[in-house]
C-alpha positions in Angstrom: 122.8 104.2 117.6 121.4 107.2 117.6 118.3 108.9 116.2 116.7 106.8 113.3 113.2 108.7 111.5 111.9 107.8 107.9 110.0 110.6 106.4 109.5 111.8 102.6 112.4 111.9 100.5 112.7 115.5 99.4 115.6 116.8 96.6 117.9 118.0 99.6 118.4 114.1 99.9 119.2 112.9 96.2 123.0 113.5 96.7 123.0 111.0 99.5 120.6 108.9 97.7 123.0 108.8 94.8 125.8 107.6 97.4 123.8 105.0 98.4 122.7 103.9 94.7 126.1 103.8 93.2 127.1 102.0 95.8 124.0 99.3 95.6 123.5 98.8 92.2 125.9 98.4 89.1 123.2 100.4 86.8 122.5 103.1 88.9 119.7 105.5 88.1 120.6 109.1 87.6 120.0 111.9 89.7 117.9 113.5 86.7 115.9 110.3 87.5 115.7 111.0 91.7 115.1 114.7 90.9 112.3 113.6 88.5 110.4 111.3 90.5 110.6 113.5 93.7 109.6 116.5 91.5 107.4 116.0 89.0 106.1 112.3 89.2 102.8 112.8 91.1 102.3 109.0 91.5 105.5 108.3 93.2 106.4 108.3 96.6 109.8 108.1 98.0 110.9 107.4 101.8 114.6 107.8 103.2 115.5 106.4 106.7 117.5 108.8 108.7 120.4 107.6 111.1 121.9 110.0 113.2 121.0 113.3 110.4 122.2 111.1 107.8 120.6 109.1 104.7 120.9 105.5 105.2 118.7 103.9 103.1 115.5 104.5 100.7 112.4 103.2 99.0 110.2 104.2 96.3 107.3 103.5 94.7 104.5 104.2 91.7 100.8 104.2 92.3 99.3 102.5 89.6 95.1 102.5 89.7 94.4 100.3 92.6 98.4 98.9 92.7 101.9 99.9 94.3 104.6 98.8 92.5 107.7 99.1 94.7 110.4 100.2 92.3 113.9 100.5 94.4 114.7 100.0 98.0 118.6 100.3 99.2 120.5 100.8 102.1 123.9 101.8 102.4 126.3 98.7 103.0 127.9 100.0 106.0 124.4 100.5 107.5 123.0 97.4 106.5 121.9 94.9 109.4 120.2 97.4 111.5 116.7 96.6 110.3 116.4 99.9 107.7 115.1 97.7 105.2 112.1 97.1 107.6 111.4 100.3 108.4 111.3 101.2 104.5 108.9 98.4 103.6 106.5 99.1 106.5 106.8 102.8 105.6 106.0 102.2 101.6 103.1 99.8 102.6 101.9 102.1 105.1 101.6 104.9 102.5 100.1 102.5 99.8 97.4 101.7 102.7 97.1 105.6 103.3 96.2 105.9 99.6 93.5 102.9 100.0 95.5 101.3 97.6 95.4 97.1 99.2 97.6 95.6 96.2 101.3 95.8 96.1 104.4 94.1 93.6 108.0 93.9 93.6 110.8 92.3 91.5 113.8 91.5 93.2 116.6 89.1 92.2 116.7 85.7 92.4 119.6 85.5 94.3 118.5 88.0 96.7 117.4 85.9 99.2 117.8 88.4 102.0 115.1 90.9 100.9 113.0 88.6 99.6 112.6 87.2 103.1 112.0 90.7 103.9 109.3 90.7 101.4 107.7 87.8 102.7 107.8 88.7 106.2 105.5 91.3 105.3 102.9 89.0 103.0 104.3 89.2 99.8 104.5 86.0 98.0 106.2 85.1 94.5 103.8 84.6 91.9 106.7 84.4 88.9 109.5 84.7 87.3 110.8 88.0 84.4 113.5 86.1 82.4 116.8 88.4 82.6 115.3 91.0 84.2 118.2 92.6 84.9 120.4 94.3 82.4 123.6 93.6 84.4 124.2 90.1 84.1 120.6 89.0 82.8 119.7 87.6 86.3 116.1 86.8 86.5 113.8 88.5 88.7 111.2 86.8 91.0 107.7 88.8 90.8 106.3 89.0 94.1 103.1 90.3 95.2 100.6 91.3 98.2 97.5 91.4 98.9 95.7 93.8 100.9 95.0 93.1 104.5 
């Protein structure tokens, strides 16, 4: 493996973040959307990880008052495995801790049990559940939350 960074998603990284969503999520959001939040949305903040001068995964969030809520984190399938989901979380919670900001929340799938472990491993716990959260297949979605250190 080669080199591996996370830095700030800028729009120079959308069309490879738009690889990566279509191939995560069966309601992807639009490059409008990407463009949008990157652009324009001064409460967002948006990491890619880097492999080797390519986009292999990234994370977003919204600063809300004295919150982060963590609204999308992906990584490529063929790049999953190689612990870019780490470095995305620990990135997102470094920047909420950057902006003095101690709370943080998530939803994530029920039957995601792989980054919900992720979660956990870095203190976030469930606290509930969002009836058919998703618009997909009406999954539920298990609200997690942490708590500044």
């Amino acid at each position: 493996m080669g080199a591996v960074q996370v830095r700030k998603m800028t729009l120079a990284d959308v069309p490879q973040v738009m690889e990566i969503e279509r191939c995560c999520f069966s309601i992807p959001w639009s490059q409008e959307a990407f463009e949008t939040e990157i652009d324009k949305n001064k409460f967002a903040r948006y990491v890619v990880v880097e492999a080797d001068g390519k986009v292999a995964g990234y994370g977003g969030m919204w600063l809300i008052v004295d919150e982060a809520h963590i609204t999308n984190i992906a990584v490529h399938p063929e790049e999953r495995g190689k612990g870019y989901g780490d470095l995305i979380v620990k990135a997102l919670i470094a920047e909420a801790e950057k902006e003095k900001i101690g709370q943080m929340t998530l939803e994530v799938r029920v039957s995601n049990h792989i980054a919900q472990n992720l979660y956990r491993k870095y203190g976030f716990e469930a606290c509930g559940i969002r009836p058919e959260y998703y618009g997909d297949n009406h999954e539920d979605a298990v609200i997690m939350w942490r708590q500044g250190r």
